[in-house]
C-alpha positions in Angstrom: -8.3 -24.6 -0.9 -12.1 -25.0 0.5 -11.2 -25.1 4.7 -7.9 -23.9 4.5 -7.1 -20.4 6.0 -7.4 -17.6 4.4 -4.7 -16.8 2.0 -1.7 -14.7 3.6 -0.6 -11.4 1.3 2.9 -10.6 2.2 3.6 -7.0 0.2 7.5 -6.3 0.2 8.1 -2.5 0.1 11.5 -0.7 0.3 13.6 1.8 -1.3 15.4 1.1 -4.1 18.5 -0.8 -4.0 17.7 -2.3 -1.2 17.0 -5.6 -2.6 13.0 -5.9 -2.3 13.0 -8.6 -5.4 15.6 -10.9 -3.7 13.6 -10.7 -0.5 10.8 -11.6 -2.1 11.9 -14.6 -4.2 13.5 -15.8 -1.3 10.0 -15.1 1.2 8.8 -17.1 -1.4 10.7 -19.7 -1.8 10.4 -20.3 1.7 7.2 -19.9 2.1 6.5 -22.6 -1.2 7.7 -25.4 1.7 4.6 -24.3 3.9 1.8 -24.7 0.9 1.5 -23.3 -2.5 2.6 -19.9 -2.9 2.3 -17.5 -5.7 5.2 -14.9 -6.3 3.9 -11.3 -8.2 5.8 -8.7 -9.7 4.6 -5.7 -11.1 6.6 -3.2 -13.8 6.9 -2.8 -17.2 9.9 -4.9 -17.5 10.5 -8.2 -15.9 13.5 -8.3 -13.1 16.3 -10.8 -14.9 16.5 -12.4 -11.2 12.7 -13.9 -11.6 12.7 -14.0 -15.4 13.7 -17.7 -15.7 10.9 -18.9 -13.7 12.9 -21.4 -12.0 11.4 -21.4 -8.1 10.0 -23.9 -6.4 6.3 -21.1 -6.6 4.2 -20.0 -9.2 5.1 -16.7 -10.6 3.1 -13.8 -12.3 4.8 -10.2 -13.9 1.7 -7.8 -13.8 2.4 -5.0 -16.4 0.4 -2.6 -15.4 0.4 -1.0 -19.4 -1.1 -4.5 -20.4 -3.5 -4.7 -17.6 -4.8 -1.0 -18.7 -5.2 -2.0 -22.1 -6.8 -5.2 -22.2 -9.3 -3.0 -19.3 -10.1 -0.5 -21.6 -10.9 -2.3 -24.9 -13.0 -4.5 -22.7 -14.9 -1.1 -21.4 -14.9 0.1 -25.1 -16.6 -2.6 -26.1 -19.3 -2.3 -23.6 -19.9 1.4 -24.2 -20.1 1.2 -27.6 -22.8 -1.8 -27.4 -24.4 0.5 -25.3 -24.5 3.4 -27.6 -25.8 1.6 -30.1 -28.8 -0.2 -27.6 -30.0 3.3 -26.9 -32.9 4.6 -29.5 -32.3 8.2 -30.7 -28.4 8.2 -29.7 -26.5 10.6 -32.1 -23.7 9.9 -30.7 -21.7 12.1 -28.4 -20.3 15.9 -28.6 -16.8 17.3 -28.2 -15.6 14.4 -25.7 -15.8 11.3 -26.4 -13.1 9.0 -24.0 -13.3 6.1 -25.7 -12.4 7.5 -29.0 -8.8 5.5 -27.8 -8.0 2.4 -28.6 -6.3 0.4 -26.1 -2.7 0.5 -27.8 -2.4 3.9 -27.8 -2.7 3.9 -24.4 0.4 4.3 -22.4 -0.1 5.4 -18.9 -3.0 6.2 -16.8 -1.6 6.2 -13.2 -4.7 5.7 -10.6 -6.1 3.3 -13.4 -3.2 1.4 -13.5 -3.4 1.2 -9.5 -6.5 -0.1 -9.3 -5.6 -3.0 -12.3 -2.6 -3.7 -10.3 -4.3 -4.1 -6.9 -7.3 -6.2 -8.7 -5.3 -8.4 -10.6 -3.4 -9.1 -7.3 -6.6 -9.6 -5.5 -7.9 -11.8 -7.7 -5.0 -14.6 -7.3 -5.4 -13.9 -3.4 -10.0 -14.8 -4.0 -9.2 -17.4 -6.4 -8.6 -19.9 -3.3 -5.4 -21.8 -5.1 -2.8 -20.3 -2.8 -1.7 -20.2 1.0 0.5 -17.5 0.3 1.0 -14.4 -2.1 4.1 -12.7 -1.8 3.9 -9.5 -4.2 7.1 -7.6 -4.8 6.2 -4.1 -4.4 7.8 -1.3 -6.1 9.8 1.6 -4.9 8.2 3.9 -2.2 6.7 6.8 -3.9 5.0 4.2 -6.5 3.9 2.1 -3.5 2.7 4.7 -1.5 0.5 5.8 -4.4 -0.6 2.1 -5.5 -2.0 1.8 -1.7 -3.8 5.2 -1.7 -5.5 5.0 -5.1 -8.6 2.9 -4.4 -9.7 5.2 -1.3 -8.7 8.6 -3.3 -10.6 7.5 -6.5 -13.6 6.5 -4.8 -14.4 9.9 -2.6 -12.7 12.1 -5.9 -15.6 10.1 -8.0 -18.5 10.4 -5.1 -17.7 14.0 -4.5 -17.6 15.3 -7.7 -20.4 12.9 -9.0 -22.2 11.3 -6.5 -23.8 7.8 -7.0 -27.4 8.8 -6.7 -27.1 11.4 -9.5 -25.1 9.1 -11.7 -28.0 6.5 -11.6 -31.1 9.2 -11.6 -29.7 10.3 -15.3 -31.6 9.9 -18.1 -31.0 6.7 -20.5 -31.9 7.7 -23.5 -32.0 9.8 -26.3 -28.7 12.4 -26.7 -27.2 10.9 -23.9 -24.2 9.0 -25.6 -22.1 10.6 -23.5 -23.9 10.0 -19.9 -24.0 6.6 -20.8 -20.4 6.4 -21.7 -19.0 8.5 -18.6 -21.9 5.8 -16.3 -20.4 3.0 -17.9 -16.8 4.3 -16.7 -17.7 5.7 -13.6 -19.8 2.4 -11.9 -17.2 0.3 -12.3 -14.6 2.1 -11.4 -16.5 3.2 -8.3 -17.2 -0.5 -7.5 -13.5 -1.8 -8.3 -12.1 1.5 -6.0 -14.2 0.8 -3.0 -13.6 -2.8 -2.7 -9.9 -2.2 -3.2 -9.9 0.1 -0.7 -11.7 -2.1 2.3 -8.5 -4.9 0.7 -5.8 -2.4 0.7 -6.9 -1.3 4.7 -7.7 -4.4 5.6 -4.9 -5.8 7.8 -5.8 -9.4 8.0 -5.7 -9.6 4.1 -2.9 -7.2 3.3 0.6 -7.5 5.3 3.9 -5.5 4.5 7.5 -6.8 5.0 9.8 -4.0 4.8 13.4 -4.3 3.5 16.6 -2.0 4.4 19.8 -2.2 3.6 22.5 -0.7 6.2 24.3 1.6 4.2 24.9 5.0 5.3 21.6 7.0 5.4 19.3 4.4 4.7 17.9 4.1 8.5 16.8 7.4 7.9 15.3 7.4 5.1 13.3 3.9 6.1 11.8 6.0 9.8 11.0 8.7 6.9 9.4 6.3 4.9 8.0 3.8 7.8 6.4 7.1 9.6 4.7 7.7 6.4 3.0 4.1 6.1 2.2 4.7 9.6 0.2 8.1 8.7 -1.8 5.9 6.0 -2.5 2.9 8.4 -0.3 0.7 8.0 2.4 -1.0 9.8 4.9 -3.9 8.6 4.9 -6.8 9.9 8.7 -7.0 10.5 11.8 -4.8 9.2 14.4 -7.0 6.9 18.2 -5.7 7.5 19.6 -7.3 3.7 22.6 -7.3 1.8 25.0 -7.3 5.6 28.9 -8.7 5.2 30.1 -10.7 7.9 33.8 -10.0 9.1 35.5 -12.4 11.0 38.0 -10.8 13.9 41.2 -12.5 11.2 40.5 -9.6 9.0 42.5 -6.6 10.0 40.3 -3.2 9.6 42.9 -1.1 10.6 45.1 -1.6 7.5 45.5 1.4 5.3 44.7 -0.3 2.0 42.0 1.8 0.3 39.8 -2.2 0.0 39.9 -2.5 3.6 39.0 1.4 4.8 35.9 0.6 2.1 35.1 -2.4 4.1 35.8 -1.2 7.6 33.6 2.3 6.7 30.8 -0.4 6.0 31.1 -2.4 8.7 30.9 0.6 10.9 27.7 1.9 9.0 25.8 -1.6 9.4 26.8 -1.9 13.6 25.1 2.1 13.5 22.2 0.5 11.1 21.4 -2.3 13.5 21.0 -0.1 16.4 19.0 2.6 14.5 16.8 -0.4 13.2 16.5 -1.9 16.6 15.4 1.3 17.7 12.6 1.9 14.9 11.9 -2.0 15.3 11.1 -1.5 19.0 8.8 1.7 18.6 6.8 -0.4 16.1 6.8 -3.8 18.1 8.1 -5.8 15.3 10.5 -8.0 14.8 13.9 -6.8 13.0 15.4 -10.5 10.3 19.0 -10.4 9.4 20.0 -11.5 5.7 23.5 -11.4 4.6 24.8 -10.4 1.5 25.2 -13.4 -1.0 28.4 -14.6 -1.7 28.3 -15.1 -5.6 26.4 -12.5 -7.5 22.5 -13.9 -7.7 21.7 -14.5 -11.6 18.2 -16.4 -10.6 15.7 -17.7 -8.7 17.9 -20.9 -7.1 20.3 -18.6 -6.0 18.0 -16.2 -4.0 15.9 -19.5 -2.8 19.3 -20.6 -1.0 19.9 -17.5 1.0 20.6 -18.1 4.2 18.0 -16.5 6.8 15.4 -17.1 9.2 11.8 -15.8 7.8 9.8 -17.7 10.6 8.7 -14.8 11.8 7.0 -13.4 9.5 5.7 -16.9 7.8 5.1 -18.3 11.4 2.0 -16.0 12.1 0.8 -12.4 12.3 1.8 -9.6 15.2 -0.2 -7.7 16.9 -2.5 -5.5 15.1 -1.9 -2.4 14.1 -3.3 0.1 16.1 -6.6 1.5 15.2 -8.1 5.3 16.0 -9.8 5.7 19.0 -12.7 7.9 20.1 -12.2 9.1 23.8 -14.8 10.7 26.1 -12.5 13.8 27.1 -15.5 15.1 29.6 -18.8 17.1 29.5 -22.4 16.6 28.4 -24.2 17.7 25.9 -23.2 20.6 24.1 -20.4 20.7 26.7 -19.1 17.4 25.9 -15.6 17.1 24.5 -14.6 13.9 22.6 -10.2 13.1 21.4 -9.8 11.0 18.5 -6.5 9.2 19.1 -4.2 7.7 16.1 -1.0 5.9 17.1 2.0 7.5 15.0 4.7 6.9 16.9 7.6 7.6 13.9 5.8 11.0 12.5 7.5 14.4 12.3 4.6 16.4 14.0 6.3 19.5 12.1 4.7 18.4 9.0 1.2 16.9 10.4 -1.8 19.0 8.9 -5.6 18.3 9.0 -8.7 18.9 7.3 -12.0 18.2 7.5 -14.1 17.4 4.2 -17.6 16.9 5.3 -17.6 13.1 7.0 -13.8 12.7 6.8 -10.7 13.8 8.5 -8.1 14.5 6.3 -4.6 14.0 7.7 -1.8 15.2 5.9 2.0 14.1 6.9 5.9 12.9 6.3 4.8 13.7 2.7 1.5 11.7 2.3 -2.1 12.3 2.6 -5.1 9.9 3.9 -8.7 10.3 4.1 -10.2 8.6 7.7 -13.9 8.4 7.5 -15.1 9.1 11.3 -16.9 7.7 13.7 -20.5 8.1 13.7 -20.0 10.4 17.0 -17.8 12.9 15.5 -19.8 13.3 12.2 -21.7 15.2 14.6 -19.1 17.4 16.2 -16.8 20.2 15.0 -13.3 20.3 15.0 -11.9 21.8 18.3 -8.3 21.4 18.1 -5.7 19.3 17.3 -2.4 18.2 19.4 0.7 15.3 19.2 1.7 13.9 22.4 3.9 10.9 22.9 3.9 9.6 19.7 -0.2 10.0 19.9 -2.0 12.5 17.4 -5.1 13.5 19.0 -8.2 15.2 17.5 -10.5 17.0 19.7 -13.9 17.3 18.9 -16.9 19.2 20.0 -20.7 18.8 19.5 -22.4 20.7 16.6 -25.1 22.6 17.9 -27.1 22.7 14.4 -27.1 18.6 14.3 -26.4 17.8 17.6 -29.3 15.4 19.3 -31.8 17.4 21.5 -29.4 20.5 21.5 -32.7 22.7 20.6 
């Protein structure tokens, strides 16, 4: 679409059960009447509700076990041209990775990640879409699809830096340099511009999706504090699957049916407030969608659902808040500098940090993410750490042994 705007990524995360696929066919569907939009979903099985194909969008099932495979006997191929390209080459000793063949493969976690997130990225570059709405799985998964490219790419410069990958010999008995190159480069490459996609919030925007039984507010600030620890903040909370009672129906009847349906009525008004309550910490937007009133067996059914996306379709929020150095006072040596990062929803009972040479690594509410910093504090030691009004702050003091003019 040469002029258009840039194409729009709406990633729907949730828990399970709370109806992430039926949000998404129906973001979709609604989002097809703006432009052309793309719906993705990723698993090894297809979800019977999108299987049919029948929305008014395009529609993709990445299988991450396929994407893997077709990867690696592509990459075979390749190493073993280059094998036999280099003079001398007796082949490998003891390991030799691409000994598989891509059927046998059946799981390979961060590479399946990466696929995932390139695949996806590729329908977003090719230009043919206004929108992408990608059905996202389940929490953990998620959190680990949107941490792989960053963690892959400092595991594979740390432990094998670029500059000694490409200073290696090529040739004689080096079948097995040549073969680990050949995996490592690309992989490096596809991690690290993954990883600018994955934090970049103009390209990449999550819809979150809640249900309001008992416990699942909860669980969603649990969940939504963790996002916030790796960057990321939605761009509007969905409240699905609600029933609407009319004042006719009378609660207060003993009939096991209607104690069911008054206990859930009471957990939805405590879910609304607890979401309103989470919704205004973030600054987002909280979207009501009711429970259906026939069981959904496909797409047209989800398409119909009755609920106001405009929101979410009608433009982005605010930004998420980025870190932020501070000047805390001093010069010189003397001088003290905060780093500040917004997480208003984190537990600061289960924040830890570390430092790892040009990065801060920030561990909490069960995840982990690795912040390069700012070219100030590469300079500067650790000096403490505190969590104030929903604020972590790093404090930071000049390195004497790097330090400019400190000699």
């Amino acid at each position: 679409m040469p002029g258009d705007a840039a194409t729009r990524v709406l990633l729907v995360a949730g828990a399970g059960g709370s109806g992430r696929t039926t949000v998404s066919a129906s973001l979709a569907a609604r989002a097809a009447a703006r432009g052309r939009t793309l719906l993705v979903t990723v698993g090894r099985v297809v979800d019977p509700l999108v299987a049919d194909g029948a929305g008014p969008f395009d529609h993709v099932h990445l299988n991450p076990v396929e994407l893997l495979a077709s990867w690696w006997g592509t990459l075979s191929s390749t190493v073993r041209a280059g094998r036999g390209a280099a003079e001398g080459d007796g082949g490998p000793s003891g390991f030799d990775p691409f000994v598989l063949e891509p059927p046998e493969l059946t799981g390979l976690a961060d590479a399946e990640h990466l696929l995932t997130l390139r695949a996806i990225r590729g329908h977003v570059d090719s230009g043919e879409y206004r929108t992408v709405v990608v059905d996202g799985p389940g929490f953990d998964a998620l959190a680990a699809l949107l941490t792989a490219p960053a963690s892959l790419a400092a595991y594979l410069e740390r432990v094998w830096p670029r500059h000694v990958r490409l200073a290696g010999s090529a040739s004689g008995p080096v079948a097995g340099t040549l073969a680990a190159l050949l995996l490592a480069e690309p992989l490096a490459g596809t991690a690290e511009a993954l990883a600018t996609f994955v934090a970049d919030r103009s390209a990449l925007e999550i819809v979150y999706v809640l249900t309001g039984d008992g416990g699942r507010p909860a669980r969603a600030r649990h969940e939504l504090a963790a996002l916030e620890v790796l960057g990321m903040r939605p761009v509007a909370l969905v409240l699905n699957r609600l029933i609407d009672v009319d004042d006719r129906f009378a609660l207060d009847l003993p009939h096991p049916a209607v104690r069911y349906v008054g206990a859930h009525v009471a957990a939805q008004d405590d879910a609304r407030e607890a979401v309103a309550e989470l919704a205004a910490e973030l600054g987002r937007p909280v979207l009501e969608l009711a429970e259906a009133a026939e069981p959904l067996t496909g797409l047209p059914g989800a398409a119909a659902l009755a609920w106001d996306p405009g929101p979410v379709l009608d433009g982005a929020p605010e930004p998420t808040p980025v870190p932020e150095v501070r000047r805390a006072g001093g010069e010189g040596l003397d001088a003290r500098y905060d780093w500040a990062i917004a997480l208003p929803l984190v537990d600061p009972a289960t924040i830890g940090l570390g430092r790892v040479e040009e990065d801060l690594v920030v561990d909490a509410q069960g995840v982990r993410r690795r912040m390069r910093l700012p070219s100030v504090l590469r300079r500067c030691v650790v000096a403490g750490a505190t969590y104030t009004e929903g604020e972590l702050r790093v404090s930071f003091a000049p390195d004497p042994e790097v330090w400019p003019n400190a000699r």
